[in-house]
C-alpha positions in Angstrom: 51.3 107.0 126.8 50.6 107.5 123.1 51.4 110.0 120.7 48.6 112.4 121.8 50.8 113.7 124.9 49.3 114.8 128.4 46.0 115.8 128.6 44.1 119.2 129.8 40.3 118.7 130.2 38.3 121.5 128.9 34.9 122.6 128.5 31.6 121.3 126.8 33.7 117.6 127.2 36.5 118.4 125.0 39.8 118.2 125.8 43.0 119.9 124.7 46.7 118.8 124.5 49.8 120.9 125.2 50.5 121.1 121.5 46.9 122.6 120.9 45.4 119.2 119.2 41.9 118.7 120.5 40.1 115.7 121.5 37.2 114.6 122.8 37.0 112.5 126.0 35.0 109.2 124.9 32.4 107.8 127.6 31.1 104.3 127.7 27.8 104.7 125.9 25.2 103.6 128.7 22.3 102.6 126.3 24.3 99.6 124.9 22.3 96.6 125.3 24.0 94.1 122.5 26.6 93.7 120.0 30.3 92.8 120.3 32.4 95.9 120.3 32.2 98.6 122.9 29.9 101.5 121.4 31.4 104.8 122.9 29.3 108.2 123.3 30.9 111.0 121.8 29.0 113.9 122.3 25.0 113.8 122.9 24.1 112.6 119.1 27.2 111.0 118.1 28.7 107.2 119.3 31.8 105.7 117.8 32.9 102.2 117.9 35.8 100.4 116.4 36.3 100.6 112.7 35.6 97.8 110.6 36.3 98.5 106.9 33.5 96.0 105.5 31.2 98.1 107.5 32.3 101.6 106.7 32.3 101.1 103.0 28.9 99.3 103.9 27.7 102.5 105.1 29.1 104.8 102.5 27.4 102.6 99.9 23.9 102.3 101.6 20.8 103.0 99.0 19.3 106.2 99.7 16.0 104.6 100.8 17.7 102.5 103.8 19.4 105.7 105.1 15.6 106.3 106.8 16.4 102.8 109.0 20.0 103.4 109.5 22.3 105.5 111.7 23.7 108.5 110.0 27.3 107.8 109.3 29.3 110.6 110.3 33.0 109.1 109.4 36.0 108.3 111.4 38.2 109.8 114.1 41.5 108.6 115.5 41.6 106.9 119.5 44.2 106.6 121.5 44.1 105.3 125.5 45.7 107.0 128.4 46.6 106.4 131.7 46.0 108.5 134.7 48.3 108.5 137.7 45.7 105.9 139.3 46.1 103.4 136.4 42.5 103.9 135.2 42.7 104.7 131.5 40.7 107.0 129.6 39.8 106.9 125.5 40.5 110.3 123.7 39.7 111.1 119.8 41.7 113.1 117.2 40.4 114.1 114.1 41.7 111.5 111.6 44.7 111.7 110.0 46.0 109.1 107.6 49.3 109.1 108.0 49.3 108.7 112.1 46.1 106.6 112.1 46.5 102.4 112.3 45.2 100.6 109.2 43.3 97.6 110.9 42.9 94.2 109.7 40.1 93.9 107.4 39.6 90.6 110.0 36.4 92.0 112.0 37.1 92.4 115.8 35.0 89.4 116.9 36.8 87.0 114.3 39.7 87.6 115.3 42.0 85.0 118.0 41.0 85.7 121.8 43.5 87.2 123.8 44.4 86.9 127.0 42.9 89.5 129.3 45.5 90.7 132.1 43.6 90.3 135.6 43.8 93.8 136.4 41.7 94.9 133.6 38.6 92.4 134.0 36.0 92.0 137.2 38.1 91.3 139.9 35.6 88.2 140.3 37.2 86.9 137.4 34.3 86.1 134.5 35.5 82.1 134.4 35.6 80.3 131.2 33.4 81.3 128.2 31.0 78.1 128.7 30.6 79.2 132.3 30.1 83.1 131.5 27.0 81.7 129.1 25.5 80.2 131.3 25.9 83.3 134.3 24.9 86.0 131.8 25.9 89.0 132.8 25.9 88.3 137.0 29.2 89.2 137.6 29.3 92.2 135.7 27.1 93.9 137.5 29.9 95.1 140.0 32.1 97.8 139.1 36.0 96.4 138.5 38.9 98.4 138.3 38.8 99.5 135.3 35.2 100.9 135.5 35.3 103.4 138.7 37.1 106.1 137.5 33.4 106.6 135.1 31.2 108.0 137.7 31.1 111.2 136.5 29.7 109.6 133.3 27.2 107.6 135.2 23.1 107.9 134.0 20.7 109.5 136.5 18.7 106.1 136.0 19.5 102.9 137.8 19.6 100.0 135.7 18.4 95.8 137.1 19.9 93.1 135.5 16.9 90.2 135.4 19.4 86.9 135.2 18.3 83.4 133.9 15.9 82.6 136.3 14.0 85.6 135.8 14.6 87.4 139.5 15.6 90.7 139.7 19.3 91.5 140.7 19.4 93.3 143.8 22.6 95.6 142.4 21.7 98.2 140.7 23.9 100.3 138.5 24.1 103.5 135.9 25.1 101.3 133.1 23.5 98.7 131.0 25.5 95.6 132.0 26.4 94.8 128.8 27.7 98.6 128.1 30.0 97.6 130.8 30.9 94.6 130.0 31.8 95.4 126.4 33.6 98.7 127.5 36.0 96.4 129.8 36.9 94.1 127.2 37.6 96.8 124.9 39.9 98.2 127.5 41.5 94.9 128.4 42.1 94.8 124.3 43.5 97.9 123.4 46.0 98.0 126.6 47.3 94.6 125.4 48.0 95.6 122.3 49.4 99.1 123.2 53.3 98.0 122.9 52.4 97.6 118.9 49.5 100.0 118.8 48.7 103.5 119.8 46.5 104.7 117.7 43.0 102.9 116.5 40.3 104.2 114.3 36.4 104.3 114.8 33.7 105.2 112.9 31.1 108.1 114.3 27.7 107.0 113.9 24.3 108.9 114.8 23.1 108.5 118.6 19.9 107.0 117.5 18.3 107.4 120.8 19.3 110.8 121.3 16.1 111.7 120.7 14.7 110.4 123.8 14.5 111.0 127.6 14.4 107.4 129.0 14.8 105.1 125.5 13.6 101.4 125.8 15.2 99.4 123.3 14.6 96.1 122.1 18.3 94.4 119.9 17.0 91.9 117.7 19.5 89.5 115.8 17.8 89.3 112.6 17.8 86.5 109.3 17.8 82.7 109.6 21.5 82.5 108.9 24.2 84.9 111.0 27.7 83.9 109.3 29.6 86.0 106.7 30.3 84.7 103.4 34.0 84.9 104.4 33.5 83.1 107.5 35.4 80.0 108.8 34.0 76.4 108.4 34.5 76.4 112.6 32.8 79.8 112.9 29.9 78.8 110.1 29.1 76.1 112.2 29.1 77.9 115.7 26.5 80.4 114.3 24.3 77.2 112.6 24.3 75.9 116.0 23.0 79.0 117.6 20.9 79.4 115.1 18.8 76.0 115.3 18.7 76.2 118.7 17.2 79.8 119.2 14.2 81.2 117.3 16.6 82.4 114.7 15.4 79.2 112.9 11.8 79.0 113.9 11.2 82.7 113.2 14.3 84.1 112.0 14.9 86.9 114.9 15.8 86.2 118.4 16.5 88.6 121.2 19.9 89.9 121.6 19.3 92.8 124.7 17.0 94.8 125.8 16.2 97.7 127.8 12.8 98.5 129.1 12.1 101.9 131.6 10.0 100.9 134.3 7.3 104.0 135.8 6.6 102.1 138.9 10.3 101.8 140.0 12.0 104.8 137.8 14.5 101.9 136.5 15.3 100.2 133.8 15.1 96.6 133.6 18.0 94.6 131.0 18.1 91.3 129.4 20.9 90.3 127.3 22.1 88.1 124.3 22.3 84.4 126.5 18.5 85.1 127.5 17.1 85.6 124.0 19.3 82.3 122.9 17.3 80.5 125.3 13.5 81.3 124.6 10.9 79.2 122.6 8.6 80.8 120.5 6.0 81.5 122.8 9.4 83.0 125.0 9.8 85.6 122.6 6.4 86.4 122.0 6.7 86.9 126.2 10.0 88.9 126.2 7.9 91.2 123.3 5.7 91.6 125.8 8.1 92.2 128.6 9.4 95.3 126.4 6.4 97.1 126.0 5.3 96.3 129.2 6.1 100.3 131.2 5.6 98.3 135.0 2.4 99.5 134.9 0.4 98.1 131.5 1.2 97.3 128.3 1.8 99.9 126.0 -0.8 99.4 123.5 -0.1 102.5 122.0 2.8 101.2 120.5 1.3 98.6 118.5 0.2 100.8 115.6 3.7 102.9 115.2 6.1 99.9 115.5 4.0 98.0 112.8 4.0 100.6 110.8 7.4 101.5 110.6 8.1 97.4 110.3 6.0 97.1 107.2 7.7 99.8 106.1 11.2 98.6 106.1 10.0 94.9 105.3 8.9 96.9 101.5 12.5 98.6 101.7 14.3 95.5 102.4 11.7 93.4 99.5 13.3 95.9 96.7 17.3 95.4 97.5 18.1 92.3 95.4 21.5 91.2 96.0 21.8 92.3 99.9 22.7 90.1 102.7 22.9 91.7 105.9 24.4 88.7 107.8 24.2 88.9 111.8 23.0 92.2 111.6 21.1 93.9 114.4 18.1 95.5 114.0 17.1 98.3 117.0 13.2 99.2 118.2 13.2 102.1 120.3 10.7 104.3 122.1 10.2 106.7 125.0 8.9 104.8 128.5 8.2 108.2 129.8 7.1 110.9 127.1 6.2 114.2 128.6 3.3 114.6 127.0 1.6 111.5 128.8 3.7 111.0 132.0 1.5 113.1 134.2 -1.4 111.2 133.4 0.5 107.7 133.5 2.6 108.7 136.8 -1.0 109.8 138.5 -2.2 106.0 137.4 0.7 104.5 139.0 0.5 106.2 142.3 -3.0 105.2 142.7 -2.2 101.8 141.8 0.6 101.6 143.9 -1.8 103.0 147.1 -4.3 100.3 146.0 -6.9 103.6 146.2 -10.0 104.6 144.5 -10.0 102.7 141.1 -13.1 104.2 139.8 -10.9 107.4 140.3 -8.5 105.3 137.6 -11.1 104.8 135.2 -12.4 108.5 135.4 -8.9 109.4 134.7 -9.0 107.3 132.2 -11.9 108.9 130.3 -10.2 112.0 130.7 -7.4 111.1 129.2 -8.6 109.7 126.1 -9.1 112.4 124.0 -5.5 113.4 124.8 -4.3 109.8 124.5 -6.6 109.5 121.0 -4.5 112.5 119.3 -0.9 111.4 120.9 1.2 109.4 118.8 4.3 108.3 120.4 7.7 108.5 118.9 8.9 104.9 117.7 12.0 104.6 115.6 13.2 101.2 114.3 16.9 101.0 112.8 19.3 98.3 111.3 22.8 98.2 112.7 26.2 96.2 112.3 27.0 95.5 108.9 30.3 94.0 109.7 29.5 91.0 107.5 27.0 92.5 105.0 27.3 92.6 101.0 25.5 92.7 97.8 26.5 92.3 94.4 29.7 94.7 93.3 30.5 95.0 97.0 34.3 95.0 97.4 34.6 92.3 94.5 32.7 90.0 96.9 33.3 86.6 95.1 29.6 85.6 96.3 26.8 86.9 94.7 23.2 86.4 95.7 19.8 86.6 94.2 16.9 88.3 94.7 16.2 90.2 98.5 17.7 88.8 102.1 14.4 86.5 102.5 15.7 85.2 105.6 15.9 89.2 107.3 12.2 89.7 105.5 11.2 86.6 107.5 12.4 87.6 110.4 10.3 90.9 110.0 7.5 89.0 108.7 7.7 87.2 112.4 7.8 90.5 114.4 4.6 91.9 112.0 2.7 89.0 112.9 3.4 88.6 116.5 2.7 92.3 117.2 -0.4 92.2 115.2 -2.0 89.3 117.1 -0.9 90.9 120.5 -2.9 94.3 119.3 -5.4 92.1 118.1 -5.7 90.3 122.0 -5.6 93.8 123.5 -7.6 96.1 122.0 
């Protein structure tokens, strides 16, 4: 047990300790689809995830005109873990105080040396060795270990499919994204490890950036031709070259990293994650694009216009930073698969096409519909995230400085504008 004694769960999520401290009870944020660290959800527009210094000051130096594609930063709070009298451990944060708070290495979490997981804390499967996991995905995470049943009062009222390598759709469904899960485990497995040297950790609070909608499909792209840090390794520069030739980070300088896409004719989400998108060829990626604005029903046309728009706009953003590299950083497309405004129309669609019934009843419907669907604009919001291994030029006395803008990030953009433009193009 840490520092922050015994527990007393009280309302609206929060919970209070016997010496009147509060806390928060953290939840495994269940709209993960990529990244490394375990993002936690906080309360319904807040997530945390483990501090990493580069990328705190990163986001407390950010230009004002990048704030628009960025999460809100919202600082840092103190976590500590805690056992229950079933084993199962639950994360709690403080308020952060500097004195009781952990400085951490300025070593980001994914550099640093693996450790050994204790059985008890992974799938009780086992995941195998790390070649073997790669090549599995996500299949045996699907299940829920030890570690993970004690969060079913967290659990999403949406059932999420895992789609594995050969394209099938798992038969298990759970109220996670996989790869929520599986990064929430290994955070576990890490922070019990370490708990005989430390009890308290810090993460930053970012903005929930998909707070804003009911059933939000995102696509985690892994932008820029090159994905190591200035600071990196020799070993580790050359792991990311390698996965960088043999993906379309080379060919088009953004490959898939996760993805989340609702589905209207099944009321599920359907999931890819990072081993898929290292696998596709060009004309893959142009088909996973597809997949994920593809609702079960039709391609979402109506999202052509919005997610260009807010590309081009961030590709002019990005064009006028000289200096900035934003090394294996993420960048997040988001929209609603079920906005209120249309979902009557597109759920009385489905059903007929479901009942194979009157199709000239469709395309009645249809003309109906138009001037409604003429004057709707749906929500699409398009964010850069991770900026563990960003810099620009004064940056923390970065020995490196670069010139002009992050071309290889502006050609990855430059991809995504002209793939989407020639699939509007084919479907109007």
């Amino acid at each position: 047990m840490c520092v922050c004694q015994t527990m007393e769960v009280g309302k609206h999520g929060k919970n209070t300790t016997h010496t009147g401290s509060r806390g928060v009870l953290l939840e495994p944020f269940s709209h993960q689809v990529g990244g490394h660290s375990s993002m936690m959800r906080y309360d319904d527009h807040t997530v945390c995830k483990p501090l990493i210094t580069r990328e705190q000051r990163f986001y407390e130096s950010l230009p004002p005109e990048m704030k628009e594609f960025t999460p809100e930063y919202k600082g840092v709070v103190s976590v500590c873990f805690e056992g229950d009298s079933d084993g199962y451990i639950n994360l709690v944060a403080y308020p952060y105080v500097e004195s009781e708070a952990l400085e951490q290495d300025d070593t980001p979490e994914r550099d640093q040396p693996r450790r050994k997981h204790s059985r008890r804390s992974l799938n009780k499967s086992g995941s195998g060795s790390e070649h073997k996991e790669e090549k599995a995905g996500l299949t045996s995470e699907t299940s829920e270990s030890q570690d993970t049943k004690s969060l079913k009062c967290f659990h999403s009222d949406v059932p999420f499919q895992m789609l594995d390598g050969n394209s099938s759709v798992s038969s298990e469904k759970i109220s996670f994204n996989p790869w929520s899960l599986r990064c929430h485990k290994q955070q576990l497995s890490r922070m019990r490890s370490e708990s005989k040297e430390r009890k308290l950790y810090k993460f930053l609070l970012l903005e929930n950036v998909v707070h804003h909608f009911k059933f939000p499909c995102v696509l985690d792209l892994k932008m820029g031709t090159r994905q190591h840090g200035d600071d990196a390794s020799e070993e580790k520069a050359a792991r990311q070259m390698k996965k960088c030739a043999q993906s379309t980070s080379a060919t088009l300088g953004v490959r898939v990293c996760g993805m989340q896409v609702y589905q209207l004719n099944t009321g599920h989400y359907l999931c890819r994650n990072k081993y898929y998108g290292r696998g596709l060829s060009i004309e893959g990626f142009r088909s996973a694009l597809c997949q994920y604005l593809h609702n079960g029903i039709e391609l979402r046309k109506d999202l052509f216009d919005p997610i260009l728009s807010k590309l081009q706009s961030l590709k002019a953003v990005l064009e006028r930073q000289a200096s900035y590299r934003f090394y294996s950083s993420s960048l997040l497309i988001i929209y609603d698969g079920k906005d209120t405004r249309s979902e009557t129309y597109l759920e009385r669609k489905a059903e007929m096409r479901l009942k194979q019934v009157d199709f000239s009843l469709a395309d009645k419907l249809q003309e109906v519909g138009s001037t409604e669907s003429i004057s709707f604009q749906p929500k699409v919001d398009v964010r850069m995230i991770d900026f563990a291994h960003s810099t620009f030029k004064g940056f923390r006395d970065d020995p490196t400085v670069h010139d002009g803008p992050d071309m290889g990030y502006v050609f990855g953009l430059e991809s995504l504008i002209n793939i989407i433009g020639q699939m509007r193009d084919e479907n109007q």
